[in-house]
N, C-alpha and C positions, 0 to 999 in steps of 0.2 A: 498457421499457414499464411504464407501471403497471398494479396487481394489475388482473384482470378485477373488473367490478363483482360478477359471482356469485362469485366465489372465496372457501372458505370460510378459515376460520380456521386458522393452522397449532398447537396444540398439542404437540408435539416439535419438538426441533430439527432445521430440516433435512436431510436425506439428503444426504451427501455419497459421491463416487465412492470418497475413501478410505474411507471407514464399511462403504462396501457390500463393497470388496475384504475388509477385515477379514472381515467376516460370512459371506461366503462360505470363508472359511480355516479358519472354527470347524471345531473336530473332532468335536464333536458332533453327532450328527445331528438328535435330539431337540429339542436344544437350538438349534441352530443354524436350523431349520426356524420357530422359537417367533419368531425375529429376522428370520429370511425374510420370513416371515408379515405381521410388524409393520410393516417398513418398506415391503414391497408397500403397504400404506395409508396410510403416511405421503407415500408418493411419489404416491399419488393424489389425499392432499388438497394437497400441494404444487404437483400440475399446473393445478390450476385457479386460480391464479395467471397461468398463461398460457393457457389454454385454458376458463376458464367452469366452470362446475359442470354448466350444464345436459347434457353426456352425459359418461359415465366413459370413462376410456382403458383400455387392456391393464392398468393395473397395477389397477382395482380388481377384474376378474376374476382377474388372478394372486394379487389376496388370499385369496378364497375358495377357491380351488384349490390354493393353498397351506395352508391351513386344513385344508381338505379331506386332503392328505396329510399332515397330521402325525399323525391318529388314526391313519393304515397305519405311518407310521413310528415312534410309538411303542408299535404292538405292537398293539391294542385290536382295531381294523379289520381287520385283514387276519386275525390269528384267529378272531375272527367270520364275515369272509367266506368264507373256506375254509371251517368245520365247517358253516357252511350249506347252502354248495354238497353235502358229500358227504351230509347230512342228507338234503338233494331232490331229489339225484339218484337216481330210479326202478331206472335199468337197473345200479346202484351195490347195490341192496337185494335187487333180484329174484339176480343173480350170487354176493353172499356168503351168498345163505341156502339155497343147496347145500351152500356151504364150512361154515357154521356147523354144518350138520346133521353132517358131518363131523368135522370139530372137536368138537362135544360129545359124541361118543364117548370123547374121552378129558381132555376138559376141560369138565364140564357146567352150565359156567356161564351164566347167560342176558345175560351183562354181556357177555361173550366178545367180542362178536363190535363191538360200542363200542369197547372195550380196543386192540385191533386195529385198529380204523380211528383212533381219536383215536393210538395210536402211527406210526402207517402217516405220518401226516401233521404230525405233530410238527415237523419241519424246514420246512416250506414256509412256512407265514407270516414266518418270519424271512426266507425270502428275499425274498420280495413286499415286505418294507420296507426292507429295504437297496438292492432296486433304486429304490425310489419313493423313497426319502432321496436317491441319485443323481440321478435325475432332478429333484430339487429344487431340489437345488445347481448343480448343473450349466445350468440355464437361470435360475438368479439371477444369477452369476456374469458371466453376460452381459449379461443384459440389466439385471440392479439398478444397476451403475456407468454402463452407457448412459445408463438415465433422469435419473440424479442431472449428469449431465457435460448434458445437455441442458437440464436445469432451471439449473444454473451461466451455460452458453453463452446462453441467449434470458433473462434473467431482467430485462436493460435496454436490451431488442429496441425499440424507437419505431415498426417500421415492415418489413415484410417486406424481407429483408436479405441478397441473393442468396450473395452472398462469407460472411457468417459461416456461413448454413449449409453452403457446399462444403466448410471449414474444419474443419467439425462433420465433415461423414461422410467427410473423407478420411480419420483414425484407422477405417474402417470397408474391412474387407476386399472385394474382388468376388469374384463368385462365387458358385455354388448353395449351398444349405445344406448339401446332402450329400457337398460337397468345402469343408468349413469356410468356404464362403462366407458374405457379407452381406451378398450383391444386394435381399432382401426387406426386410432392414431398413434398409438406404439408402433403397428405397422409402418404408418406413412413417413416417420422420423424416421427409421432404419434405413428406409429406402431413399430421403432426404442427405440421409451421412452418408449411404453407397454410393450417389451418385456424385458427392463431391471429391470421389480417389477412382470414380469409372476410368476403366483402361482407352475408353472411345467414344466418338460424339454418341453414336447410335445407341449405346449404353448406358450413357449419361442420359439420353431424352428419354427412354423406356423406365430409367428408375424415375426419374421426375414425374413421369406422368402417372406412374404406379402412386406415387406419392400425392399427386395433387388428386388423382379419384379416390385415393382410401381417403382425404380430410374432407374431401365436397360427401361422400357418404356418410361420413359421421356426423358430419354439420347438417347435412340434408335430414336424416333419421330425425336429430334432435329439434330439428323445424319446426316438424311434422305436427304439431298440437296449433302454432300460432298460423301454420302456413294454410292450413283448414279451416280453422278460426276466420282469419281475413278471407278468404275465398269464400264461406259461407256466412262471413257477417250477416246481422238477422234481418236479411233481407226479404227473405218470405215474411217474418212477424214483424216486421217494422213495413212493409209495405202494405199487408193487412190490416195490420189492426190503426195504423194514420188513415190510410185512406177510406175506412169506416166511419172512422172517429168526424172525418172531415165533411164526408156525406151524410154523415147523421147529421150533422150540425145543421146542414143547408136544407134536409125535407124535413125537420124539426120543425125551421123556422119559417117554411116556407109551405109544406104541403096538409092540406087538410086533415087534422087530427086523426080522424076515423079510419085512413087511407096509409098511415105513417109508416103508421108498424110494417101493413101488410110489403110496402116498398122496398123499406129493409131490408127484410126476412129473403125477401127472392131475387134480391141482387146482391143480398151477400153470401148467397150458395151460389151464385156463377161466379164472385170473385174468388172463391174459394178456387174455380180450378186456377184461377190467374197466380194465386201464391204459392201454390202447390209447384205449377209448372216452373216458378222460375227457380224453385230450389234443385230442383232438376236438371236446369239448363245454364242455369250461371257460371256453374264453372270450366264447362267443359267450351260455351261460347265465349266466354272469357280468354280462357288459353289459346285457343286458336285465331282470332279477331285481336284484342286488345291488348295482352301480357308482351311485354317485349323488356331483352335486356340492351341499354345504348352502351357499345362499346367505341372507342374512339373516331374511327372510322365505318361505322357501319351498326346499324339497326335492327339486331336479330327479335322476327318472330317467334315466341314461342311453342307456339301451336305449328310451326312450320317447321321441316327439314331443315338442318344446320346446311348452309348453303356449301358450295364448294369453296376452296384458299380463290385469291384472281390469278392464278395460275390454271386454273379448272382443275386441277389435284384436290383430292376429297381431304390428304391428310403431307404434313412435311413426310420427305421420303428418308428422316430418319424414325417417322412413327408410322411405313405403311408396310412392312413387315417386321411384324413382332419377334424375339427372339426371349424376352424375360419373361420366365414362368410364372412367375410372381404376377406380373402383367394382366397376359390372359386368363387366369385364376377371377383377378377383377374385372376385367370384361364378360366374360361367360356371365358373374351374377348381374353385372349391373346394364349393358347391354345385350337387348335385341337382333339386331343388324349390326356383328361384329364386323370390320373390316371395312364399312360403309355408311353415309352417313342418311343413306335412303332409308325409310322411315325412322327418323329419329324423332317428326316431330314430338310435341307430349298434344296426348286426348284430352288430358284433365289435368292442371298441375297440383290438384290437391289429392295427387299418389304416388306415392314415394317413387316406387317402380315408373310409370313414366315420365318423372322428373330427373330419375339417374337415367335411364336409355339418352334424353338429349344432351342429360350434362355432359355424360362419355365421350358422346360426339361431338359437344361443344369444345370439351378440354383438348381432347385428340389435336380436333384441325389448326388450332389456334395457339396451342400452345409455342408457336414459335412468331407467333404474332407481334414486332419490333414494336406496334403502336400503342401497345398495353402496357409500356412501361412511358406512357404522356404524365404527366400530371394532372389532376383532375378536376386542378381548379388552379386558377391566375394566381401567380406570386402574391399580387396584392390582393386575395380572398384568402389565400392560406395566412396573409401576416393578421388579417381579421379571422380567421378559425382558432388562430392559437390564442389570440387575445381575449377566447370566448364570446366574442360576435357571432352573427349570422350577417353575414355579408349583403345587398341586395339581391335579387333577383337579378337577372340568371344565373343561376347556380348548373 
């Protein structure tokens, strides 16, 4: 078929499926995330070649989300979001400042009690980015040769073309996500190829977005082990058992032999609630307070309602009355508040369920969102990504 009339320009070469296997192979995480990144929006401006510019697919939110994970993965993020969590954490402050009063009996420092927390938790950002580096690769893996074999497969399509697409998705496994299936994204492709011979805008946006929620739930499902992981890296037993380690050291060396033990013993059954509590509470004060995805223009909280378009419309008005069955089928399981994007925030983003209620709402309103198809890094950081650099900071 030829290009769509809206499609824009392509600026790099191609995405191809051996490119993406490559990239996915990189050992770097950093590094390999920086290329993630890149070709997630290369593959978005490549799709509208077959599919229009006027709404974006899965891959230019996987650009930003990918973006998004690279600050965690290369270190910056994720220690930032940890020391703030235990910073604001209240019931965190009121519990160590027993221990402190104690402790400065024989350690009378007024730093003390910092020293000990910032060591307490010294390990855990590093895991929160190895899991989220995981998670990155692991759903590019899949889906970045997908896209690129699909943009190959339709790219001199004339006419909706029943046999080439069965062709397409029989390299596609059956089966739920959770048993390594690719029932969702056999789905999402069919509704990818319908939308490129839609009779009408409103038809075309409703298959696309059919398409971009079936790929965000299969990708989302198969998250779900790393994306729990990094939300509960062992911050209760890495904040426990350092910050014992580190006050034992000091009434060891400091308090009266006879008295040692018994010091111990009955501050380290009040810090017990202190670890307890924050496995409890980190994720859910996580998501709400600190999780955010940076999209071009604008900084969505997690924890928070997908805001309205700057028009004050909740959704484009070729996606606020639905007419594709197909559609609503995927909204009934994966949204809450169908039709609205009031309570979409998520309570916890380490549950599936409400990670898909805000994606729905996030995909919905944005999906015609012109600033998502930016590049997502300066000409001259993409000529240092593909050379296998990590470019300076700011990334």
């Amino acid at each position: 078929m030829a290009p769509s009339p809206s499609a824009l320009p392509l600026k790099w070469p191609l995405p191809t499926e051996e490119t993406a296997h490559a990239i996915a192979a990189l050992p770097g995480a950093a590094q390999r995330n920086l290329q993630i990144t890149q070709t997630y929006h290369e593959l978005t401006v490549a799709l509208t070649h077959l599919l229009g510019s006027e709404n974006v697919t899965w891959c230019a939110f996987g650009t930003w989300a990918s973006k998004t994970a690279g600050q965690f993965i290369r270190g910056d993020e994720a220690d930032r979001m940890v020391r703030l969590y235990v910073q604001q954490a209240d019931f965190i402050e009121r519990k160590l400042s027993s221990l402190q009063r104690v402790l400065a009996w024989f350690e009378p420092s007024p730093a003390l009690k910092q020293t000990l927390v910032a060591q307490a938790i010294d390990s855990v950002p590093a895991e929160i980015s190895r899991q989220i580096g995981a998670g990155n690769v692991k759903v590019f893996a899949e889906l970045g040769p997908l896209f690129a074999r699909f943009l190959a497969d339709f790219a001199d399509c004339p006419a909706y073309d029943q046999a080439r697409l069965d062709a397409f998705l029989a390299r596609l496994r059956p089966g739920p996500a959770e048993n390594d299936g690719q029932d969702l994204l056999i789905q999402a492709f069919t509704q990818y190829a319908q939308a490129m011979f839609a009779p009408h805008a409103q038809a075309e946006a409703e298959h696309i977005l059919c398409a971009n929620l079936l790929v965000g739930f299969h990708e989302q499902q198969r998250l779900q082990p790393q994306i729990v992981a990094g939300m509960e890296a062992p911050l209760e037993n890495e904040f426990e058992s350092n910050f014992v380690r580190r006050a034992n050291e000091i009434i060891r060396q400091k308090a009266p032999r006879g008295i040692s033990r018994l010091i111990q013993l009955l501050w380290r059954r009040r810090l017990k609630g202190v670890s307890r509590h924050i496995a409890d509470d980190w994720r859910k004060i996580s998501t709400r307070w600190i999780m955010t995805i940076a999209l071009p223009t604008e900084t969505l909280r997690l924890g928070m309602d997908v805001p309205p378009l700057p028009n004050g419309r909740p959704f484009p008005s070729d996606l606020t009355t639905l007419q594709l069955s197909e559609l609503t089928a995927v909204l009934t399981t994966v949204d809450r508040s169908p039709d609205t994007p009031h309570s979409s925030a998520a309570r916890d983003w380490g549950n599936l369920a409400d990670r898909m209620n805000y994606i729905a709402d996030l995909f919905r309103s944005r999906q015609q969102e012109a600033s998502l198809y930016q590049q997502p890094f300066s000409d001259a950081q993409v000529a240092e990504i593909r050379h296998g650099r990590v470019p300076p900071a700011p990334l």
